[in-house]
N, C-alpha and C positions, 0 to 999 in steps of 0.2 A: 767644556773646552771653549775655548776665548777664541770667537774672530774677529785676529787681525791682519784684517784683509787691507790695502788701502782704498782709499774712495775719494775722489775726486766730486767738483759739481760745476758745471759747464753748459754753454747755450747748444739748442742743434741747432747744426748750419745748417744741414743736407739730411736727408731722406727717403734721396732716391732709388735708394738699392734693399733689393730685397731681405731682410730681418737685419736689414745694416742701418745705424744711423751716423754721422761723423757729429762729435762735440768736439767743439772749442774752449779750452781751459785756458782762463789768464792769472798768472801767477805773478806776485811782483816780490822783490826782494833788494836789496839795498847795497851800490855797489860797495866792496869792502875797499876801497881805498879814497875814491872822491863821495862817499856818503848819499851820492843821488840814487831816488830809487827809480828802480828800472822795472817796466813791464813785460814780462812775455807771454807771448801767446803760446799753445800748443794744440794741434786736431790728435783725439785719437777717436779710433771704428769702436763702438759701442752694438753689444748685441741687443735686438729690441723684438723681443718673441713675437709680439701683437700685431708689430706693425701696423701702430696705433700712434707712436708721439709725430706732432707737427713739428715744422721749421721754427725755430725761435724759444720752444717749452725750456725751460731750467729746468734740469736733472740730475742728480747722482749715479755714477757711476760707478761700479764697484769693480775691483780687481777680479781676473776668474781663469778659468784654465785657457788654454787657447784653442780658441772655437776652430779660427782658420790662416792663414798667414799672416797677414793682419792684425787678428782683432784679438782683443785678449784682456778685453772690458767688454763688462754686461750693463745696461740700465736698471736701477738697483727700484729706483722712483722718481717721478715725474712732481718736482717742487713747486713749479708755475706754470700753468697754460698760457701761451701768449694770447695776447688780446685781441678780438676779433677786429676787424678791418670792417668801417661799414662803406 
């Protein structure tokens, strides 16, 4: 059986809530009449079991049932650690 699930990949903003994190998805696409392309941002609530990822990690998110009113994306994998701050 094939999943196809969708999955997204986005920075975390935020962290502060318990097995919650918020990512930031920016999508750009081209408007259909005057050809310029346009950027948008979007937050969605990401489930993150560990409550392990930092503010800033690039992640995958994967589509999943819905956990809670909210949230209805899981963190599938953590693609970049941000970099430490000396």
């Amino acid at each position: 059986m094939t999943n196809n699930r969708r999955r997204l990949t986005g920075r975390v903003i935020r962290n502060s809530m318990d097995k919650t994190v918020v990512v930031v998805v920016t999508s750009t696409k081209r408007h259909p009449l005057y050809k310029k392309v346009i950027r948008t941002t979007k937050k969605y609530m990401a489930h993150d079991e560990s409550n392990a990822i930092p503010v800033g990690a690039l992640v995958q998110i994967v589509e999943s049932r819905p956990i809670s009113k909210t949230k209805r994306w899981a963190v599938e994998a953590i693609l970049e650690a941000p970099e430490a701050e000396a």
